[in-house]
C-alpha positions in Angstrom: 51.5 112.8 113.7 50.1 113.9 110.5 50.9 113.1 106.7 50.2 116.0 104.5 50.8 117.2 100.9 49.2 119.1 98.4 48.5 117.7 94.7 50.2 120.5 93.2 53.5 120.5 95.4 53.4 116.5 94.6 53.6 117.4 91.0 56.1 119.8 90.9 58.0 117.0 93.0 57.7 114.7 90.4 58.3 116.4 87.6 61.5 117.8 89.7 62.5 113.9 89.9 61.7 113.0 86.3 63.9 116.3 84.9 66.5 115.6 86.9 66.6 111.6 87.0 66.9 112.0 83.4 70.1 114.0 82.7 71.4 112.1 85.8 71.4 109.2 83.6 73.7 110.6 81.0 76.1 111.8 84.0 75.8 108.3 85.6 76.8 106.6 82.0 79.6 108.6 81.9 80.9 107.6 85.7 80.0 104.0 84.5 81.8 104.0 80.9 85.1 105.7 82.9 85.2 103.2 85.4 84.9 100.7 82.7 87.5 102.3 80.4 90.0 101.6 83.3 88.5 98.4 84.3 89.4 96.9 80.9 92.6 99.1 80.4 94.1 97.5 83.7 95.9 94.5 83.9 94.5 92.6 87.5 97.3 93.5 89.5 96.9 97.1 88.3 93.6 97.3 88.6 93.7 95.9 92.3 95.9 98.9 93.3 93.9 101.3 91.9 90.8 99.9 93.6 93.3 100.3 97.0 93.8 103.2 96.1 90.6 104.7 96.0 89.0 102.6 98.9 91.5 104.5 100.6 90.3 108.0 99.4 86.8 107.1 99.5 87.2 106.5 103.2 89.5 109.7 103.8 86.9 111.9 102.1 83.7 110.4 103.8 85.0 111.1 107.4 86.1 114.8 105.9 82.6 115.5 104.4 80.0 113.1 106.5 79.7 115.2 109.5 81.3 118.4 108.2 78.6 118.8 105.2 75.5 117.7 107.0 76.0 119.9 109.8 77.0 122.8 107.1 73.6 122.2 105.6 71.7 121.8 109.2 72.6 125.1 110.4 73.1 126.5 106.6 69.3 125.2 106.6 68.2 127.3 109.9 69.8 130.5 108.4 68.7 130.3 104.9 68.2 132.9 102.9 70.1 135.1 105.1 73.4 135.6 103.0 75.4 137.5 105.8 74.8 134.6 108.2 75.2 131.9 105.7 78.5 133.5 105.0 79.7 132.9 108.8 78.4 129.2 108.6 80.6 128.8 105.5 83.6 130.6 106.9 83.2 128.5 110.0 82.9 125.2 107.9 86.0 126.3 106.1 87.7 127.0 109.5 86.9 123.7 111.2 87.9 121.9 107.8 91.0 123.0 107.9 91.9 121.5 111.0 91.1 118.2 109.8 92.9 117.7 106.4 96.4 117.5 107.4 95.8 114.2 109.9 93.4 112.3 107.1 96.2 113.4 104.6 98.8 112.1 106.4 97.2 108.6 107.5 95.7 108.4 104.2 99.6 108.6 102.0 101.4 105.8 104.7 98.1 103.6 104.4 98.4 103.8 99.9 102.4 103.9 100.4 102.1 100.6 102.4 99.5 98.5 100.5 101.2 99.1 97.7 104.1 98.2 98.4 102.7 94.8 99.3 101.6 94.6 96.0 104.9 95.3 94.4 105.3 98.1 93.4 108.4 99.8 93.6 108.6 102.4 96.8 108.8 105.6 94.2 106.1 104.5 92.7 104.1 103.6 95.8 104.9 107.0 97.1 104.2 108.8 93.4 101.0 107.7 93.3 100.2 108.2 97.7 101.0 112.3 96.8 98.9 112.3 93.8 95.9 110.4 95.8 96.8 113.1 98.8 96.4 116.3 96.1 93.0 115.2 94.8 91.7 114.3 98.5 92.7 118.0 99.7 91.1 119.7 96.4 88.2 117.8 96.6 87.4 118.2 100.1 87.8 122.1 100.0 85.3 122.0 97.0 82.9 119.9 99.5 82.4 122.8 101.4 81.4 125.5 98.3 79.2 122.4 96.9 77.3 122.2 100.3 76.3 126.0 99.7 75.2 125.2 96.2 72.8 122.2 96.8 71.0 124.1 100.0 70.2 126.6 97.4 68.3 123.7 95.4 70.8 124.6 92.6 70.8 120.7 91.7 71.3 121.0 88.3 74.7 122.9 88.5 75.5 119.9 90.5 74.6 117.6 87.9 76.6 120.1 85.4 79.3 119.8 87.3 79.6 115.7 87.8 78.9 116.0 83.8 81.9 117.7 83.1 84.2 115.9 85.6 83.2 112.4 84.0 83.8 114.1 80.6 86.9 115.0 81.7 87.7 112.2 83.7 87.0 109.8 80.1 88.8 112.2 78.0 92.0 112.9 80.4 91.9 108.3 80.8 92.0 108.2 77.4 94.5 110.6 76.8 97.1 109.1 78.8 96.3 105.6 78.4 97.1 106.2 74.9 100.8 106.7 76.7 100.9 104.1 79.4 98.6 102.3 81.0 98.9 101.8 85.0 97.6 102.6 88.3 100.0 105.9 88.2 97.9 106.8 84.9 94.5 106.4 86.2 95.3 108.5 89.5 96.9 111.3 87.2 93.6 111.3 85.0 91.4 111.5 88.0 93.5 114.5 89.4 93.5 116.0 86.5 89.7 115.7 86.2 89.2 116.8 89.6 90.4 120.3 89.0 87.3 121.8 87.3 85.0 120.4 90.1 86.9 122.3 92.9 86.9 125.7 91.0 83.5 125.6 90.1 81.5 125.4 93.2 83.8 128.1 94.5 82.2 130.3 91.8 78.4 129.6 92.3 78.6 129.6 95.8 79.4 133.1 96.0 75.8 134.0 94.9 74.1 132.9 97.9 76.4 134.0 100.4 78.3 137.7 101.8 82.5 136.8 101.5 83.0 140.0 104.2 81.7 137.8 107.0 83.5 136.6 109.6 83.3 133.0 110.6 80.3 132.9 113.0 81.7 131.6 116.8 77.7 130.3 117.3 78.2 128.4 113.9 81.2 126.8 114.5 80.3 125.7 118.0 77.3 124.1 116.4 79.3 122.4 113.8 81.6 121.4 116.2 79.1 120.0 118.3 77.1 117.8 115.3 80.8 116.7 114.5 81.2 115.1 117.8 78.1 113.4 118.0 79.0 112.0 114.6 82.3 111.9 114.7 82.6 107.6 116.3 79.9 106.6 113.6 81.3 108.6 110.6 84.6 107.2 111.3 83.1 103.9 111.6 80.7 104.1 108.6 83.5 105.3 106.7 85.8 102.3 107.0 82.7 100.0 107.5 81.7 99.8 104.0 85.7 99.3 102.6 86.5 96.6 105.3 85.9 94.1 102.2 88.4 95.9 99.9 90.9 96.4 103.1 90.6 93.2 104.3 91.2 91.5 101.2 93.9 93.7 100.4 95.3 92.4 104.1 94.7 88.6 103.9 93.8 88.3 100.4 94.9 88.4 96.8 95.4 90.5 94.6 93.3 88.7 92.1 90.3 89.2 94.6 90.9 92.6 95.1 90.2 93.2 91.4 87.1 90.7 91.6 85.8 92.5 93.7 86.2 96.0 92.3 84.9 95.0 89.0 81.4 93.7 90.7 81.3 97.3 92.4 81.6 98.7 89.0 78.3 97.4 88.6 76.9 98.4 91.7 77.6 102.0 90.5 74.3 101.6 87.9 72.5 102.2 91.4 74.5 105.8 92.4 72.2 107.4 90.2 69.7 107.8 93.4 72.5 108.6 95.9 73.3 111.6 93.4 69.7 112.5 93.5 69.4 111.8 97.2 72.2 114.5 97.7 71.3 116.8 95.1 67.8 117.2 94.9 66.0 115.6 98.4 67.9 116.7 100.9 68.5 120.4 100.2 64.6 120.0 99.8 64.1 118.4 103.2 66.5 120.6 104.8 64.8 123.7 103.8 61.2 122.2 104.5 59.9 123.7 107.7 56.6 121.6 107.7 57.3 118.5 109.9 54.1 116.8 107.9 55.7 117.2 104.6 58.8 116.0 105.9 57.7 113.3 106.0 55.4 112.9 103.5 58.4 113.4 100.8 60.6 111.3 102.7 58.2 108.2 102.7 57.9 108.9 98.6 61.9 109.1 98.4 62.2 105.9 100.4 59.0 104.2 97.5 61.1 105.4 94.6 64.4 104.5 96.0 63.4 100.7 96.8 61.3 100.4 93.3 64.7 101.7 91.5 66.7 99.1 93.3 64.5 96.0 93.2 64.4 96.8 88.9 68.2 96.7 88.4 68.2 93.6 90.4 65.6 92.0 88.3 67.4 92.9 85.4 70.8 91.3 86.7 68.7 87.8 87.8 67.4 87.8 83.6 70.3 89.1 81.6 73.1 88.2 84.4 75.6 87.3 81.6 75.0 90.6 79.8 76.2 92.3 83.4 79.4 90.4 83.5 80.0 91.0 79.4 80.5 95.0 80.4 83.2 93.9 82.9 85.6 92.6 80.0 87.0 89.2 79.6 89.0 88.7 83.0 85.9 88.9 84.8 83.1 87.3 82.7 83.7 83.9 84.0 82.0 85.1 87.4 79.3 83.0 88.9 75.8 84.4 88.7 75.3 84.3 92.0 78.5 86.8 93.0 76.9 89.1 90.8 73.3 88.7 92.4 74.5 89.2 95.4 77.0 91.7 95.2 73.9 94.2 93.4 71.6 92.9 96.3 74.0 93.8 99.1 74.8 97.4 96.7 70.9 97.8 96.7 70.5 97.8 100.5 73.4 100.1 101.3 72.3 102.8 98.8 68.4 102.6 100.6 70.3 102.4 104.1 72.5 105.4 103.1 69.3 107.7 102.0 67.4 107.3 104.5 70.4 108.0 106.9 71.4 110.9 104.7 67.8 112.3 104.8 67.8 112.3 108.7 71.1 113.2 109.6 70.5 116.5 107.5 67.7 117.4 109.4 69.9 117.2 112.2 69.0 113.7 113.8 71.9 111.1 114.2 72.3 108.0 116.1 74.2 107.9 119.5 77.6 107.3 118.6 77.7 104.2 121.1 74.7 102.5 120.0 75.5 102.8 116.6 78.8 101.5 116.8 78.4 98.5 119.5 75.5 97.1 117.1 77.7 97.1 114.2 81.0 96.1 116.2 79.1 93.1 117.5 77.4 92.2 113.9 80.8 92.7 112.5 82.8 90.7 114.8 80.3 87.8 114.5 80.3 88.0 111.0 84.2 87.9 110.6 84.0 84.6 112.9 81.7 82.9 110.8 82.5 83.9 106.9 85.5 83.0 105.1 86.3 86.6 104.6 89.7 85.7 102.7 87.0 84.2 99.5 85.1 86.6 97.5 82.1 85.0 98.8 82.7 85.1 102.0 83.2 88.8 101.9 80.1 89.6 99.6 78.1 88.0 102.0 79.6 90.4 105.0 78.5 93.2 102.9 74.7 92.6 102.9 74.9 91.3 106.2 76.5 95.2 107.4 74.2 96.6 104.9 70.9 94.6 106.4 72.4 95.9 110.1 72.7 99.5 108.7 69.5 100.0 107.2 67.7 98.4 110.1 69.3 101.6 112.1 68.6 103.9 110.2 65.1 103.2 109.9 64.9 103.0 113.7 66.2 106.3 113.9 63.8 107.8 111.3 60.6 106.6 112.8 62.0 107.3 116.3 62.7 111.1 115.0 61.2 112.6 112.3 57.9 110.2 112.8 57.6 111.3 116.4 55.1 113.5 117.6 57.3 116.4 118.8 59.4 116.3 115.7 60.5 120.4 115.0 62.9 121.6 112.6 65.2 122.7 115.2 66.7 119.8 116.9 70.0 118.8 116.8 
């Protein structure tokens, strides 16, 4: 096993970071000041069914995209710069995608309808604002696909153009129709409305990189399918893993809580600033690296920056903790210090957890399926037994218990993989 990079790629790296790092932050403090602008706009009931409401297309869209768009990049990745067969690997993406939509569409509307409803609202409503939810899921998840296209090409700051303009958007359109009326069916309409640019676009640039006339490639597809399955019991895992907090205090909580703890995962959003890069910027660039050394040698660097990034906003939040909660708005200020310090600390080690996982799934490296799942089943279950998952608390404390779990995984699988001797760029 070797370690090797040249000064001059290492700067060009850096200065890659530093260019992009920077504009992220305006795109991130946009993200952050929407959230916020609905945070504070929402009563706490409201606000707690939005939150549901997004907890449930969070976890829709992440087992649409987790194993879809890695292994779209994988074998996009083996084919690059060949347009005519990137073309059959994005028609076959497209083809296996829509096989998938209508079931996570369908799930998706009876789980908002029904939490809703629990909440209060009228059934209308409930169902209003489940079709609106549905609409933005499907739109975004086609996007997904064109997006995929556009980061392999390295094309990361039409990415970042794009976020840009939806959070402009998203603030302008929230706004707008706050000015009007002011509840969960608002915020949903806003973020639809918002959405609308983002699928279009992608469509667009992709086109550059990739022949239209192709048929969907049969060897693609298989391959896709094939990365799907092996991912397919941890995606849908690790997709509701993360939410179980939201969904089980939605389930056996308040709804009170529910807004507690969506306003401390406002916060946590100051650290999606490296996932964005993580997506944008490393992985295409680890994806299309066919040096093993070098693989690793940048992923060891993203890993360094990553952990510095975290470990600085959580020394922030330990001196000026009261200045965190002041952004939140007056329902929320009264939050002990120690919620917030441990809700960023349990953020902080899901975001390193997810990169690193992110980093070596693209390359075409996951865990098995059982393995993954029975470890976090058993960690989960104990953890349920012990914490008083109905309290805030109680279910801030799951979360960097899971997160500790995940990232001890992940790192497993990194050094068992892409650390190993025989590491090649063409295992799957």
């Amino acid at each position: 096993m070797s370690i090797g990079i040249s000064v001059r790629s290492l700067t060009k790296w850096i200065k890659q970071i530093g260019i992009f790092g920077i504009r992220q932050l305006f795109v991130q403090g946009l993200m952050f000041a929407s959230g916020v602008i609905v945070l504070r706009s929402l009563s706490k009931p409201d606000f707690a069914s939005f939150i549901f409401t997004q907890t449930v297309f969070s976890v829709m869209s992440s087992i649409a995209d987790s194993g879809l768009i890695a292994a779209t990049i994988a074998e996009g990745g083996r084919v690059w710069p060949d347009g005519q067969k990137l073309g059959g690997v994005v028609k076959a993406a497209i083809q296996v995608r829509s096989r998938i939509l209508p079931v996570l569409a369908l799930l998706g509307g009876i789980m908002i309808t029904c939490c809703l409803r629990r909440f209060g609202i009228p059934v209308y409503m409930s169902a209003g604002i489940a079709v609106i939810v549905i609409v933005t899921f499907v739109l975004t998840a086609i996007g997904n696909v064109y997006g995929a296209v556009v980061r392999l090409a390295g094309r990361a700051f039409r990415i970042q153009q794009l976020e840009f303009a939806y959070y402009v958007q998203r603030c302008i359109y929230t706004l707008a129709f706050f000015s009007i009326f002011q509840g969960t069916l608002t915020a949903v309409i806003a973020n639809l409305f918002a959405v609308l640019y983002s699928v279009w676009q992608p469509i667009t640039w992709s086109r550059e990189f990739y022949d239209e006339r192709v048929a969907p490639s049969a060897e693609a597809r298989r391959r896709i399918y094939s990365m799907m399955k092996q991912m397919l019991p941890a995606t849908i895992y690790s997709s509701f893993s993360p939410q179980i907090a939201i969904l089980l205090m939605s389930a056996i909580g308040n709804a009170s809580g529910v807004a507690d703890l969506g306003a401390l995962s406002r916060l946590g959003q100051i650290m999606a600033i490296l996932g964005s890069i993580n997506s944008s910027l490393f992985i295409p660039m680890l994806a299309r690296e066919k040096s093993p050394s070098i693989v690793r040698s940048k992923l060891i660097g993203v890993v360094a920056f990553s952990s510095i990034c975290c470990g600085a906003v959580l020394g922030l939040a330990a001196i000026f903790p009261k200045g965190f909660l002041f952004i939140l708005g007056p329902n929320y200020y009264g939050l002990p210090v120690f919620v917030l310090m441990l809700s960023l600390f349990a953020v902080a080690l899901s975001t390193i957890s997810g990169i690193i996982g992110g980093l070596a799934n693209n390359r075409g490296y996951v865990i098995p399926p059982v393995a993954y799942i029975t470890v976090n089943v058993g960690a989960q279950i104990a953890l349920l037994l012990l914490l008083p998952v109905h309290t805030l608390t109680g279910v801030l404390i799951y979360n960097a218990g899971i997160a500790i779990i995940g990232l001890l995984l992940n790192c497993g699988l990194v050094w068992r993989t892409m650390f190993s001797k025989d590491e090649n760029i063409t295992s799957t």
